[in-house]
C-alpha positions in Angstrom: -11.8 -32.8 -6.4 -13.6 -30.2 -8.1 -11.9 -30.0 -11.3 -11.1 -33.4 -13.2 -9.0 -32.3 -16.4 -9.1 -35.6 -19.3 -6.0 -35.1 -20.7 -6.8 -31.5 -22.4 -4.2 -30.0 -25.3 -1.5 -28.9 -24.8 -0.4 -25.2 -26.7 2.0 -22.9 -26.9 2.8 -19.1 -26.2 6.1 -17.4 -26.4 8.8 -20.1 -25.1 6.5 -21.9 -23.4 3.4 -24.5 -22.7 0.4 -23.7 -21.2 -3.3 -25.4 -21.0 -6.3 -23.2 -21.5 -8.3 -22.0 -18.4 -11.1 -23.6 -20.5 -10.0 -26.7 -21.2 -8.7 -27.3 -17.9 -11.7 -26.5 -15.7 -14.4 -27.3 -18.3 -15.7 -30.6 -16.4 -16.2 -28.5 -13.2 -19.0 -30.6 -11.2 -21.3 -29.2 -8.9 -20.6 -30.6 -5.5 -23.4 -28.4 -3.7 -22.5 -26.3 -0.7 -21.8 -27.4 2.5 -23.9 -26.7 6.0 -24.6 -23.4 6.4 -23.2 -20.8 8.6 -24.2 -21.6 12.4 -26.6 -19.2 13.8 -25.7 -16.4 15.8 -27.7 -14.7 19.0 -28.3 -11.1 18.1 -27.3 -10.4 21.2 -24.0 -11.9 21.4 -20.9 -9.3 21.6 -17.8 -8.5 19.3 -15.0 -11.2 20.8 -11.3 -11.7 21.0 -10.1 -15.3 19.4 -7.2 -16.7 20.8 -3.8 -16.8 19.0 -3.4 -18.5 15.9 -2.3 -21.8 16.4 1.1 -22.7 14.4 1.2 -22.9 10.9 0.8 -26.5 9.5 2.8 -28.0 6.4 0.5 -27.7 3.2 -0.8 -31.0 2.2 1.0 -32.3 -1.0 -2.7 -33.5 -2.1 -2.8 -29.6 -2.7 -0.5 -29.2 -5.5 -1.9 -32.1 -7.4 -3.8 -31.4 -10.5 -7.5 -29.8 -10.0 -7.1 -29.2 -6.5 -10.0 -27.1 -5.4 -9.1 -24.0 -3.0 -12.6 -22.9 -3.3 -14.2 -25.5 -1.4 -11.2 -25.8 1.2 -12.3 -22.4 1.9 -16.0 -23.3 2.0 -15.5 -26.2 4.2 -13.2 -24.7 6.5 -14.9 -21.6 6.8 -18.6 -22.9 6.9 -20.9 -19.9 4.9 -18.0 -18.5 3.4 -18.2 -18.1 -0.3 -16.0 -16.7 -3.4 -16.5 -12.8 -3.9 -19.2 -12.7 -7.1 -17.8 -10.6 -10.1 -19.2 -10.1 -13.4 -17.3 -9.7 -17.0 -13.6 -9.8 -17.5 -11.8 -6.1 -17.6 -9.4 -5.8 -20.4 -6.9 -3.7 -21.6 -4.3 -4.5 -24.3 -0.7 -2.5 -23.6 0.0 0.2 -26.2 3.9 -0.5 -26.1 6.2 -2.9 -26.2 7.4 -4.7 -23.1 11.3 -3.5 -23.6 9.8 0.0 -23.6 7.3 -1.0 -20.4 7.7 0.4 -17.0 6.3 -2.5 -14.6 5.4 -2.3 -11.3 4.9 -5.3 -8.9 2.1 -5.6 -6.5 2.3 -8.5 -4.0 -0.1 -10.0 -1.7 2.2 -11.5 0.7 2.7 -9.5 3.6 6.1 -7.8 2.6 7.1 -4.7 4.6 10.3 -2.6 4.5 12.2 -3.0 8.1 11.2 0.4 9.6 7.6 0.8 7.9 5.0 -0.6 10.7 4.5 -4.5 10.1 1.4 -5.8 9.3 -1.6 -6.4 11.7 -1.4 -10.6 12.4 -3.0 -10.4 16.0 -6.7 -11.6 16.1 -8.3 -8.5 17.2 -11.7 -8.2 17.4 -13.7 -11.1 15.3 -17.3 -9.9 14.6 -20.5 -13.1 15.2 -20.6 -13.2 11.4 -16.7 -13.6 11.0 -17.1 -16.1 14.1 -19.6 -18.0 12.5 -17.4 -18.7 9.8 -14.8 -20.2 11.7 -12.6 -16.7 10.8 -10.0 -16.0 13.3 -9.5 -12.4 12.7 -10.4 -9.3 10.4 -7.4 -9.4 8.6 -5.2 -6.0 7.4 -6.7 -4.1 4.1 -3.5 -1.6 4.5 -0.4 -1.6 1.7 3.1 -0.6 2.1 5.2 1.2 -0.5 8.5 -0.7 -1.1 10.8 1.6 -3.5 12.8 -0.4 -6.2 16.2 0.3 -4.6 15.1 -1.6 -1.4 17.9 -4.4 -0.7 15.9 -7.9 -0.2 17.5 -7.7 3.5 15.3 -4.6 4.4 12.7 -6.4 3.9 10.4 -8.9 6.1 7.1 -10.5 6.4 4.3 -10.8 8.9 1.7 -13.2 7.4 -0.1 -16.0 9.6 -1.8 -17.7 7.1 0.8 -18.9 4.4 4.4 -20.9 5.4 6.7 -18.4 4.4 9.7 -20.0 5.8 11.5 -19.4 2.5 10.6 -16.5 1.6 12.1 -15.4 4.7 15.3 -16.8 3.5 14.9 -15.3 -0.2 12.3 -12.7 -0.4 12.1 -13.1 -4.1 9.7 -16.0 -3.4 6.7 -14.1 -2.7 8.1 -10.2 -4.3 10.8 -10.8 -6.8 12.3 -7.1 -6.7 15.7 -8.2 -7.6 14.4 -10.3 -11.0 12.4 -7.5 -11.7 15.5 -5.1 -11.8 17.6 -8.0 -13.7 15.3 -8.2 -16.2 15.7 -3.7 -16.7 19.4 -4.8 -16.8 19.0 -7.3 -19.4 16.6 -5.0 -21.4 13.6 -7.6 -21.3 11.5 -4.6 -19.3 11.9 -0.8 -20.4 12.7 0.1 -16.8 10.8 -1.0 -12.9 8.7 1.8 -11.2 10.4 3.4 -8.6 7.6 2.1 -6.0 6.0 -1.1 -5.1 3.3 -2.3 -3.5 2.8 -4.8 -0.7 -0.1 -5.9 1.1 -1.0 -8.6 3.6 -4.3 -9.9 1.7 -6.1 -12.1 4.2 -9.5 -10.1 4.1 -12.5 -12.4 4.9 -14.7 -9.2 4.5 -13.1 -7.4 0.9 -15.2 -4.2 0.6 -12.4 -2.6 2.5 -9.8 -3.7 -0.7 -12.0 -2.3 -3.0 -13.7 0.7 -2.0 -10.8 1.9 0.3 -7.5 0.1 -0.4 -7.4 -0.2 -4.2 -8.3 3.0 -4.8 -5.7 4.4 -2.8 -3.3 2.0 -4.9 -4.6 3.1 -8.4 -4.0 6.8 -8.9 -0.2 5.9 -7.1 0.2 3.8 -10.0 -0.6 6.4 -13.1 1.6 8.8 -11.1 4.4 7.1 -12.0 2.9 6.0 -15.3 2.8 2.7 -14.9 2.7 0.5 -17.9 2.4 -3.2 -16.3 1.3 -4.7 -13.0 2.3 -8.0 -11.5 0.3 -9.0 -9.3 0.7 -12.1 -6.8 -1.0 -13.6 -3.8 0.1 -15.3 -0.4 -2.4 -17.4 1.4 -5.4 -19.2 -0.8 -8.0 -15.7 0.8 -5.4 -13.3 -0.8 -5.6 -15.0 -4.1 -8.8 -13.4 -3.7 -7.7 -10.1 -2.8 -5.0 -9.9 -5.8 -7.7 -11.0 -8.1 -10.1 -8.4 -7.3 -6.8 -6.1 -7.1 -6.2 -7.0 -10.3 -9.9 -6.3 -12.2 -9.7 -3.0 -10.6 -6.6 -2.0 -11.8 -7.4 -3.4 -15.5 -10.7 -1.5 -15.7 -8.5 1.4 -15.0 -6.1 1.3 -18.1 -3.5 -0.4 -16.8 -2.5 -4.2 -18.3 -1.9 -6.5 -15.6 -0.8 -9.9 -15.0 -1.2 -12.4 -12.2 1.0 -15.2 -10.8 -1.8 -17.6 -9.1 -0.6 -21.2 -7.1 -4.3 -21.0 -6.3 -6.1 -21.3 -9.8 -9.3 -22.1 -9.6 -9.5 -19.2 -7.1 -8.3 -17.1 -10.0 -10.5 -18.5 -12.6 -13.4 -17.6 -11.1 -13.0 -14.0 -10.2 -12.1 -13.9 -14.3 -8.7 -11.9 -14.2 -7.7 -10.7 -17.5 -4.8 -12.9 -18.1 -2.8 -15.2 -15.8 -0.2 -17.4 -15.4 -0.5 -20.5 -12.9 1.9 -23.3 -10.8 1.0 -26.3 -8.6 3.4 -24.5 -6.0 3.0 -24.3 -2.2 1.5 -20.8 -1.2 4.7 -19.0 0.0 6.6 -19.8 -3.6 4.5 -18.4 -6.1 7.8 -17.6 -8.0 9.7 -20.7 -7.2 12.2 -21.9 -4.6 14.5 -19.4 -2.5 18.0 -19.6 -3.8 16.6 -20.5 -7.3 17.1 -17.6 -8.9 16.8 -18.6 -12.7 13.6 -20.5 -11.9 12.0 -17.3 -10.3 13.5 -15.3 -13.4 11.6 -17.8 -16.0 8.2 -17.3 -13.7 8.7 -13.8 -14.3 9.4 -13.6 -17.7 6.6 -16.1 -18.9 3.8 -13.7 -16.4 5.5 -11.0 -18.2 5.0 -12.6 -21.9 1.6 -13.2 -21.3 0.8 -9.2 -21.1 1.4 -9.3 -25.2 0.6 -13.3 -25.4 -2.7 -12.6 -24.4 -5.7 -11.1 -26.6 -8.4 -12.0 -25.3 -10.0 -11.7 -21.9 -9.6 -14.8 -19.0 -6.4 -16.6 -20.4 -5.1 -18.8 -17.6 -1.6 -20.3 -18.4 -0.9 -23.2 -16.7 3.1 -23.3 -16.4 5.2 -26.6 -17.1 7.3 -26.0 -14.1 6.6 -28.7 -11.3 7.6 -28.7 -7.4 10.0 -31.4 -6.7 11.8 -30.1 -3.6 10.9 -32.2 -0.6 
């Protein structure tokens, strides 16, 4: 375990609890890296893997308290380590959230039926993606999903996160119909008329942020966006939507994330976020559970005005209990 919170306080923000990012990874220990990458002949070509093999349950170990996705990562994928980032980008919203225009960007592999699915196969694996035990390239591309989609146009091609209920209720992973309750019920000025979706497993992220993002960004002021939520699927896209994220802060627009892999999100120093000991796949609750993936929402939401400092991670009271 990397992280071994004693008991830290517990505060308050809006309607609900939350522990502070510093008080709950403030014993972090230094476990050392693991053995490094193996070496490659210079010689050695560009290879196809194999399929991926099926999808195993997560480990309920995982949801516990001070789980460590960071050095699942590293040991599974042997000289693999965290993207480096420096400083926390900030920006405080200028209006109130019933006046906000919000925009959701999700990290799950969400595509409208029609628009070309993401890129799962393997592919071509490079020697230094091989060495690290990396079974494909990933896909840096993003979808636009408009905010009259009906959840039944859309689908999901991710190999790396069990999204077996977000196939049932797409509001799991991109809660488009919460979003447009919460413009009904006034809580939001109004949802942008576009989305974004991408598929987020990206072992190599220099395409994210010198191609991807910055495609993303000037999409977003064009519809004068006010607020961002952004989410993740697998624990690697947590790194995506977190570099997602900074970039998007540093460019004027107040963002949120929605982490279920924390520590991930506490080290790439996101401006504000909230965070749940849920399985990747449910990052806003349970299918079917509509209220709970409304309160996830709102409380990410609350946080944009909550917040008013840099690097706030909320830990939400909400616990997993289905079986």
């Amino acid at each position: 375990m990397a992280y071994e919170p004693a008991d830290p306080p517990t505060h308050t923000a809006g309607n609900f609890s939350y522990q502070t990012n510093k008080e709950i990874f403030m014993k972090e220990k230094d476990e050392g890296r693991l053995s490094s990458q193996r070496r490659v002949p210079e010689d050695e070509q560009l290879i196809h893997d194999d399929e991926p093999a099926p999808l195993a349950a997560q480990p309920l170990e995982t949801l516990r308290a001070g789980y460590s996705w960071i050095k699942a990562l590293e040991s599974r994928h042997r000289g693999w380590q965290l993207y480096a980032v420096e400083g926390f980008p900030f920006t405080l919203p200028t209006i109130e959230l019933d006046e906000s225009r919000v925009c959701l960007v999700s990290l799950a592999g969400v595509y409208r039926k029609g628009q070309k699915p993401f890129n799962t196969s393997p592919g071509v694996v490079s020697p230094q993606l091989r060495s690290m035990r990396f079974r494909d390239r990933g896909d840096w591309s993003f979808r636009e999903v408009p905010v009259s989609a009906d959840p039944a146009e859309l689908g999901i091609t991710h190999a790396h996160y069990d999204h077996t209920e977000a196939n049932e209720d797409i509001n799991c992973v991109f809660p488009l119909a919460r979003l447009r309750e919460l413009e009904e019920e006034g809580f939001i000025g109004e949802c942008a008329a576009v989305h974004y979706s991408l598929m987020g497993y990206v072992p190599e992220v220099e395409p994210i942020l010198e191609t991807t993002v910055k495609e993303i960004i000037p999409r977003l002021e064009a519809q004068e966006a006010d607020a961002v939520v952004v989410s993740g699927g697998c624990a690697l896209s947590h790194q995506s939507a977190g570099l997602i994220q900074r970039e998007i802060e540093g460019a004027g627009i107040p963002t949120v994330g929605v982490s279920v892999c924390p520590d991930i999100t506490y080290h790439l120093q996101v401006p504000r976020a909230v965070a749940l000991r849920f399985p990747m796949g449910n990052p806003f609750g349970s299918s079917m559970d509509a209220s709970m993936q409304s309160r996830i929402l709102r409380d990410a939401l609350s946080l944009l005005h909550a917040v008013q400092a840099p690097g706030e991670i909320v830990h939400l009271p909400y616990e997993w209990v289905k079986t």
